[in-house]
C-alpha positions in Angstrom: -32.5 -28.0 166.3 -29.6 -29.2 164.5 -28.9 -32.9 163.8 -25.5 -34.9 164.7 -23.8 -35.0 161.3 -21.4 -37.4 163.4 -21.2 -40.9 162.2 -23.7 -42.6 164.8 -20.8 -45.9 164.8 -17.9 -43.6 165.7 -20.1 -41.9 168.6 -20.7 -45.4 169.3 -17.0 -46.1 169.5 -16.1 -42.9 171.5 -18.5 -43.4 174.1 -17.2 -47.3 174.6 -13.8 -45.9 175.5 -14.8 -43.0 176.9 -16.1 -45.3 179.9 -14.1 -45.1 182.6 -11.4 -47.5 182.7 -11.9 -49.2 179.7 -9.3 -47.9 177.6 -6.8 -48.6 180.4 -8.1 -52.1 181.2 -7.4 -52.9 177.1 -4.1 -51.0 177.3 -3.0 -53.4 180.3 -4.1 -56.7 178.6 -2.2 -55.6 175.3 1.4 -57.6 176.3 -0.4 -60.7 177.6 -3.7 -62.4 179.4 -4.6 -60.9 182.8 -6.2 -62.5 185.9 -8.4 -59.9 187.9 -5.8 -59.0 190.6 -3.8 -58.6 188.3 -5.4 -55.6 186.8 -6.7 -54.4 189.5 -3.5 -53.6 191.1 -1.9 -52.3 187.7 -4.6 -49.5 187.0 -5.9 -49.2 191.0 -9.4 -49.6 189.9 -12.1 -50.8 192.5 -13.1 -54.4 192.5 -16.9 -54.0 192.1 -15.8 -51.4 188.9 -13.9 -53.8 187.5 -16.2 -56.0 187.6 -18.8 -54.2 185.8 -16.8 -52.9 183.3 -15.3 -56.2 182.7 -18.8 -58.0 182.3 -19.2 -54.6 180.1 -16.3 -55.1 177.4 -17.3 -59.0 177.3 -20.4 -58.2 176.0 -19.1 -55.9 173.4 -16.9 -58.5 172.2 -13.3 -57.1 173.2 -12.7 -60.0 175.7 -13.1 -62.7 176.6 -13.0 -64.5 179.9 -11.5 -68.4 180.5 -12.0 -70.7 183.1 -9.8 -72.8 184.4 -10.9 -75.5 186.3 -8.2 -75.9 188.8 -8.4 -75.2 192.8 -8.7 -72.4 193.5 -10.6 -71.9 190.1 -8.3 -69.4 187.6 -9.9 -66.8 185.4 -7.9 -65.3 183.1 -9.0 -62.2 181.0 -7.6 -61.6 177.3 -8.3 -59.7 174.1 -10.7 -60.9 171.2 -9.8 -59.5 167.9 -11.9 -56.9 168.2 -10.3 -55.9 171.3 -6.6 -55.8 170.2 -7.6 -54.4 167.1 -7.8 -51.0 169.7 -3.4 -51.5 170.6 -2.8 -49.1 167.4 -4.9 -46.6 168.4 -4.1 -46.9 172.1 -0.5 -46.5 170.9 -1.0 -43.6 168.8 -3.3 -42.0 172.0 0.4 -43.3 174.4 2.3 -41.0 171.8 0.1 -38.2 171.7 0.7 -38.0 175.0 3.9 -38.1 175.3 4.4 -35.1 172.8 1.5 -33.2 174.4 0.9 -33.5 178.0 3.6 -32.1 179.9 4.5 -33.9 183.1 3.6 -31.6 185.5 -0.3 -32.0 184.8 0.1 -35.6 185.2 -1.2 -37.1 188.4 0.9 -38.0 191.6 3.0 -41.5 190.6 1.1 -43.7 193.0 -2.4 -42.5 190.4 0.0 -42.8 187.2 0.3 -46.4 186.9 2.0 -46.7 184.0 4.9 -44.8 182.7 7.1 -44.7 180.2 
């Protein structure tokens, strides 16, 4: 059997944003921090998903979640470092699109949430 010549860290790296969501739950906190709702409604993701993959990316470090105290509590998600260190590539993966997906394979506009 042949061994993975691939860099085991950038299989690592693939299969973070390969999850489900992830990429677009970074690409939606890039302008500014997000309370759950919030994304929720902007990518049309399931709560309990969310969920997971938001206790998921706080683990790895890419954000972090604040606490605000007030009533009704507020909790706000935002990128680490780590995590915004992604918006270049995320950008480069929105042009790439752009020049290479044509529109008509691109999903109803109520399951493309964001267009530009």
């Amino acid at each position: 059997m042949k061994q993975s010549t691939i860099c085991p860290r950038f299989e690592k790296a693939v299969s973070l944003l390969s999850q489900r969501w992830t990429a677009l739950v970074i690409y939606q906190m890039l302008d500014a921090p997000q309370r759950f709702g919030e994304i929720q409604s902007a990518i049309g993701v399931s709560g309990k998903v969310l969920s997971d993959r938001l206790k998921d990316m706080e683990q790895e470090g890419l954000i972090k979640r604040d606490v605000y105290p007030e009533t009704p509590v507020v909790i706000e998600y935002s990128l680490t470092d780590k995590g915004r260190s992604l918006e270049p590539v995320l950008r480069d993966i929105e042009q790439w699109s752009q020049d290479w997906i044509p529109p008509k394979e691109v999903d109803a506009p109520e399951t493309n949430q964001t267009q530009h």
